[in-house]
C-alpha positions, 0 to 999 in steps of 0.5 A: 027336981021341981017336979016329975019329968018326961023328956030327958035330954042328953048331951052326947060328947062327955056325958054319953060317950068319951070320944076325944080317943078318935077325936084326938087322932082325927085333929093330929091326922090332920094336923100332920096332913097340914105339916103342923105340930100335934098333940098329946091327948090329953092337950087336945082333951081341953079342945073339946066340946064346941064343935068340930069347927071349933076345935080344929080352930083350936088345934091350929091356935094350939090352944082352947083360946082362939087367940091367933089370926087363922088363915081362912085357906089353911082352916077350911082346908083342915076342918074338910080333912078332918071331917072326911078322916074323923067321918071314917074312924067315929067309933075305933076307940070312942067308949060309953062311960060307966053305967050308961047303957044300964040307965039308958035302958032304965029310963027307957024301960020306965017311960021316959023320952030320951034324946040327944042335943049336941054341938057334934055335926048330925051325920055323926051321931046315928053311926056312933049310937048304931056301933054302941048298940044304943040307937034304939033307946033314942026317939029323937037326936039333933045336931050342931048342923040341925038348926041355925043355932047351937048350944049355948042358945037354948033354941035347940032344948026348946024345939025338942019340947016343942017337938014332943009338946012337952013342957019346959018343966016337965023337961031336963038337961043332963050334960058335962059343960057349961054349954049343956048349962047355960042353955038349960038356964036360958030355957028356964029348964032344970039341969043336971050337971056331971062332974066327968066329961070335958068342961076346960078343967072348970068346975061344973057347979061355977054354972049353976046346974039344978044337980050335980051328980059324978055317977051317970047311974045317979040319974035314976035317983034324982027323977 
């Protein structure tokens, strides 16, 4: 790191928590309320990482590339069932990976700002912190739904700068994909990349994070 941070930001999804358990059965929830084929876990895995409107986009191509005519109807029909099923099961099987809670805590015990940029609609974000215990290392956190636009834009890195009137360079991006990348790049902000998480089987280093890092706890040596 060029030189000593004060803001962190985190995505959420893949880097903080592994939610594609409850993702996984709100899309074969729906998919099944629509007489359409589900999908493994593991399938709908790759989905994930764009949004909700995304990935239910891909749960009816039944593909991470939205290639198929969508029917307008069907969509707006099958992103309402799943964001009022997935509204009610946020956190029945969604977990913190590794170390996590530990190096939040850390951080926050050593003077640093931590928020949330991710690409997940904003009404969902507290209830999940609030179930994990964690909502209170957080001073700010913002959504998909939060501003016009959204990751890969870097709009939403630089309004928590500006938020907080912190400096770009005082500032850092910590996320799983290369969405978390590309808008730490547009920003002209560092970032640091995990290897874990939900990235479409790419390798995080193709985007160029300032550091890559496969242990969450790293964080604390690398500030």
């Amino acid at each position: 790191m060029k030189e000593n941070k004060k803001l962190l930001i985190f995505d959420f999804d893949g880097t903080l928590i592994d939610s594609v358990p409850d993702l996984a059965n709100s899309v074969n929830y729906t998919l099944n309320e629509l007489n359409i084929k589900t999908y493994k876990e593991d399938i709908i895995r790759q989905w994930v990482g764009n949004g909700a409107s995304t990935l239910i986009k891909r749960a009816l191509s039944g593909s991470v590339d939205i290639s198929l005519e969508l029917d307008e109807d069907l969509y707006n029909k099958g992103l309402k069932i799943f964001l009022e099923y997935y509204s009610n099961h946020l956190c029945d099987n969604t977990v913190m990976y590794d170390n996590v809670k530990e190096t939040l805590t850390t951080l926050k015990n050593q003077g640093y700002i931590l928020t949330i940029v991710t690409n997940k609609p904003y009404d969902f974000i507290k209830p999940i912190l609030d179930k994990l215990d964690i909502e209170k290392l957080f001073s700010y956190y913002i959504g998909a739904d939060s501003l016009s636009v959204k990751k890969p834009n870097p709009e939403p890195l630089l309004h928590i700068c500006n938020k907080f009137n912190i400096s770009v360079d005082s500032s850092v991006m910590i996320g799983d994909s290369k969405n978390d990348i590309l808008a730490a790049n547009s920003a002209n902000m560092e970032s640091i990349g995990v290897t874990y998480g939900y990235n479409y089987d790419e390798s995080i280093d193709k985007y160029k994070p300032s550091l890559i890092i496969d242990d969450f706890k790293k964080i604390l040596l690398n500030l």
